[in-house]
N, C-alpha and C positions, 0 to 999 in steps of 0.2 A: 159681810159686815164684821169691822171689829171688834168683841169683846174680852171681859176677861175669863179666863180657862174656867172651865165648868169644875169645880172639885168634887169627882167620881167616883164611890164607893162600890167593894166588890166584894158580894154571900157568897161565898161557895168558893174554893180552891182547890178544885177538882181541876181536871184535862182544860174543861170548854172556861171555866172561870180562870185557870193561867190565861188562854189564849186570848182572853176579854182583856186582863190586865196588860199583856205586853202589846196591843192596841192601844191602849189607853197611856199606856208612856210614851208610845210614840205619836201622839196624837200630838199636833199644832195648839188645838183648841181644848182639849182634856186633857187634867191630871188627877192622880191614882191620888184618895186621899185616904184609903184606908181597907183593909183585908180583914173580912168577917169567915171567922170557922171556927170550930170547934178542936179542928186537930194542931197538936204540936209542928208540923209540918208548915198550916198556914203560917203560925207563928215565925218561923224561919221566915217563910219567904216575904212577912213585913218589914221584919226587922231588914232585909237583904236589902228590899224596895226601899228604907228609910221612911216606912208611912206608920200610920197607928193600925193597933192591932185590938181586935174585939171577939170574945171566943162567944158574942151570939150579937143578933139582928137587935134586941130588946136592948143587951150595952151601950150597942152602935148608938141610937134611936135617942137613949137616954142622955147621953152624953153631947150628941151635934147632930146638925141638921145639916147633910151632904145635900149640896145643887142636886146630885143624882144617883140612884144606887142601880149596880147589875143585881138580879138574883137569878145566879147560875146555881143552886141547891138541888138537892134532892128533889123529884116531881113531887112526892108528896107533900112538900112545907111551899109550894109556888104559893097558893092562895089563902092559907094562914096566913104567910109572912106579906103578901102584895095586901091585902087587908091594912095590917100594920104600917105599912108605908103610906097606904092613901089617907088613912088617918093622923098619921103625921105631916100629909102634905108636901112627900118626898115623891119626884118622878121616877120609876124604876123600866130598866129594860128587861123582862122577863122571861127567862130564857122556855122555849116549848119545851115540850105542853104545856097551854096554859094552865091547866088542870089535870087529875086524872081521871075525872069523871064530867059528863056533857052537865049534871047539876049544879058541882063547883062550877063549874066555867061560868054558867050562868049566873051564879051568885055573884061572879066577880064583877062580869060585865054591867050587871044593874049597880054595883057598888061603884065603879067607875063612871057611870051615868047619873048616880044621885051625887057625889062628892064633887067631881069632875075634874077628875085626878087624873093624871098624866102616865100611862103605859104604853112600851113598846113593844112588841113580844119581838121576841129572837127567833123569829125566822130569816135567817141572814142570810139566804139564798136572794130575798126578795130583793136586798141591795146588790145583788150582782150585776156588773155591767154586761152580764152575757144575758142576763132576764131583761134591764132595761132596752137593750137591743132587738129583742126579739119580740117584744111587746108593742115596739115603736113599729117594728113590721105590719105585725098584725095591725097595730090600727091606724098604717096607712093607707092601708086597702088593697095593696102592693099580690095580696093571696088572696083577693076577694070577699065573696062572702068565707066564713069559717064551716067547713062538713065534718071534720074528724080530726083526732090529736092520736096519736102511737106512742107508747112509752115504755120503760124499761128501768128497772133498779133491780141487779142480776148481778152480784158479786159471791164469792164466796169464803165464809169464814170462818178460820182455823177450830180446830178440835178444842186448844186451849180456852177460846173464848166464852166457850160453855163450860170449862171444868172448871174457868177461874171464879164464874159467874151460874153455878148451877140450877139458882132460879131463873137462866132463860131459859131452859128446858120446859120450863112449865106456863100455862098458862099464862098471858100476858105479857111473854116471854119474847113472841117470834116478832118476824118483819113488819107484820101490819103495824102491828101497837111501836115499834119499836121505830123504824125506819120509814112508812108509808108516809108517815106527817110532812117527812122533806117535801115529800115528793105533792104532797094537794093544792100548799102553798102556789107552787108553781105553776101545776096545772090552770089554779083560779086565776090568778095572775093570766093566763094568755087563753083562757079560753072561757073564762066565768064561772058562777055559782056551778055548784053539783048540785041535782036535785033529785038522782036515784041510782042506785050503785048495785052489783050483783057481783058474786065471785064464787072461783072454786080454789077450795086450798088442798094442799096435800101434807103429808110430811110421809113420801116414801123411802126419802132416801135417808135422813137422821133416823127415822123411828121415834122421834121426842113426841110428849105429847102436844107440844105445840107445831104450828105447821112451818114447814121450810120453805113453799113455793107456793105461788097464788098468783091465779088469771081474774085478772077484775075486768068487769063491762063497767062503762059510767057514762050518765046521763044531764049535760048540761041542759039549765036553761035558756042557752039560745037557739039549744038544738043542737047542736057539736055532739055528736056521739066519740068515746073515746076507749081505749084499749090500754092493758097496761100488765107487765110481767112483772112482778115482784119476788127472788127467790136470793134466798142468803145459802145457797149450797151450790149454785151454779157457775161454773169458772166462765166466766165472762166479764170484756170491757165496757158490757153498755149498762154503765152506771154515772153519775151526776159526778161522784169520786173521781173513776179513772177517765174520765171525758174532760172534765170541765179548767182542769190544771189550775184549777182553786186552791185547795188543800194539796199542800208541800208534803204532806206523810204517807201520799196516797201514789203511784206510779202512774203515767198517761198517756193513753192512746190517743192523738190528736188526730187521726182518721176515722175514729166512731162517733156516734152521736145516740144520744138515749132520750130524746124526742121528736117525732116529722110532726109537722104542723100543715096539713091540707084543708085548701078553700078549692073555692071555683076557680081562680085564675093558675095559683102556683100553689107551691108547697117550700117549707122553710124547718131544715134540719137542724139541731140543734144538740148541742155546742158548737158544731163545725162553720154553724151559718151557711151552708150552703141553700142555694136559692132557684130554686127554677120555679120561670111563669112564663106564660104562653105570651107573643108579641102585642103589644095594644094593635087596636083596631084590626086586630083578624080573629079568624071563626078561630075557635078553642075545638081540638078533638084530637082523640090518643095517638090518630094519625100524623098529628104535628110535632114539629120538635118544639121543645121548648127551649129557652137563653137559658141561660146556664151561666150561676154568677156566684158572688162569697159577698157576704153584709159583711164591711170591717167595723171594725173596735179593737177597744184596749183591753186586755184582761187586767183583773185585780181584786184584791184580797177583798171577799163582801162584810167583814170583819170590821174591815178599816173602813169602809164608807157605814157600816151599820154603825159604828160608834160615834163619825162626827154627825148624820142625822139625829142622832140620841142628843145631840149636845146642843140641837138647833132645834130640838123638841124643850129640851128644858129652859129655852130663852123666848120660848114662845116664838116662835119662827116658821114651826113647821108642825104640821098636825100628825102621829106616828102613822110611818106611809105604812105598816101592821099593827092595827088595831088592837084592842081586846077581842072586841066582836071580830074579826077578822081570825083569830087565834080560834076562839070559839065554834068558828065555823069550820075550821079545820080540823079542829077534831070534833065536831058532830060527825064529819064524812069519812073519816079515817075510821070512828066507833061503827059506822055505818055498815062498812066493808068486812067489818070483824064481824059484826052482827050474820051480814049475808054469807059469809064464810060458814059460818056456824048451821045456818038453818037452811040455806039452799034456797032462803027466797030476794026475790027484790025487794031493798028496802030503800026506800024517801027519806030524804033526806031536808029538813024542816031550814028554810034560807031565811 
């Protein structure tokens, strides 16, 4: 359908709030109408853009009502500042976490249910054509019923990244809270709700007091029992990064994959798509070979399809294919995993 350009406003001028904007110039359907920050820096890069410049969310707000705003900010101003949007009756794409605590989240989610305000949370995995694909597998029954999912997020990162940043050393600091978020999105996405999670963490090798490496157990509701490595000190390619040949700053192995996906008929590797299932209409047993196949697609930037969905959510077109309550539930399970990390027990996880 044709309309006219969404005019798209952007909090935050950090890494992930450029990379929103230089999607948004090149979008067909969006245009940048304006850079919200505080620092002299944003200020540059309006003036660069030729768009309006606002050193907070409260100018922005005061001054125009943008079709749509990103808020790529600090975790801790997500749910103050999305408050202040819904109340102005601005759509926002809200970059994760939705909050930093499972209370906010929930504040907001009920705040988006009584107003009925429009948010899409920025888990931009979700718009990958490599997750559309694979999702389309699983629910054509192609692997059967679903018994188990494998997974991995196992990169390792440089010494500097904690000297430049010495609160990751501490608490709140490590993989879980930091990185595990990519990773539940996805999971939910191809295998359903989590409904109880266990884990053991380490940090033998940093010595920080937060941990560096963690084995999680996890328990869907449809049964799917699942596995999953998480360690930010481990020289290894089986990460979402060096797999998925998404992110241009990232190097890639196009022979690993950092998810297998088994049912009863086959199993379906991922990024690579490769595909094995046992022949229709014959017995299934380990004794048999299985066909052996690759799912194609296109790869491409989830970036760039997360931004024109955002602009087919603000025309009322489409309903955000990541929720609030979808955001929320991800990190219930993510707080989940940090929790059982900590205490050594199973912990449920509330859907």
């Amino acid at each position: 359908m044709a309309y006219r350009k969404a005019k798209i406003a952007v909090a935050g001028a950090g890494y992930i709030g450029q990379a929103h904007i230089a999607v948004i110039q090149a979008s067909p359907n969006a245009e940048l109408s304006a850079i919200v920050d505080p620092t002299e820096n944003a200020k540059i890069l309006a003036n660069s853009a030729g768009v309006a410049y606002y050193p907070s969310l409260e100018a922005l707000l005061s001054d125009v009502s943008p079709d749509g705003l990103v808020l790529a900010t600090p975790n801790q101003l997500h749910v103050v500042q999305s408050l202040q949007c819904l109340a102005s009756g601005v759509p926002i794409l809200l970059e994760k976490p939705i909050a930093t605590t499972v209370a906010e989240g929930e504040n907001l989610v009920r705040a988006v249910a009584e107003t009925g305000g429009k948010i899409l949370v920025g888990h931009h995995r979700a718009h990958s054509p490599i997750m559309a694909k694979a999702r389309q597998v699983v629910e054509s029954g192609q692997l059967g019923r679903l018994v188990a999912v494998m997974g991995s997020a196992m990169f390792y990162k440089p010494d500097h990244y904690y000297e430049d940043a010495p609160w990751r050393r501490e608490i709140g600091g490590g993989p879980i809270l930091l990185n595990m978020i990519h990773e539940i999105h996805n999971l939910r996405m191809l295998c359903g709700d989590i409904i109880a999670v266990q884990a053991f963490a380490s940090n033998a090798v940093r010595r920080f007091s937060v941990e560096d490496t963690v084995a999680i157990n996890l328990r869907f509701s449809s049964g799917v029992l699942g596995t999953f490595l998480l360690s930010d000190t481990a020289a290894s390619a089986h990460s979402w990064e060096l797999t998925s040949q998404e992110n241009k700053a990232y190097p890639t192995y196009n022979d690993e994959d950092c998810y297998v996906i088994s049912g009863t008929k086959g199993s379906l590797s991922v990024p690579t798509m490769r595909l094995k299932t046992y022949p229709r209409n014959e017995d299934r047993s380990w004794w048999k070979e299985f066909e052996v196949g690759k799912v194609g697609l296109v790869r491409d930037d989830p970036l760039k399809h997360q931004i024109e969905h955002f602009v087919k959510v603000i025309h009322g077109e489409a309903l955000p294919l990541v929720s609030a309550l979808d955001g929320l539930l991800n990190l219930r399970v993510t707080m989940a995993i940090d929790e059982a990390a900590r205490t050594g027990k199973i912990v449920n996880v509330e859907t």
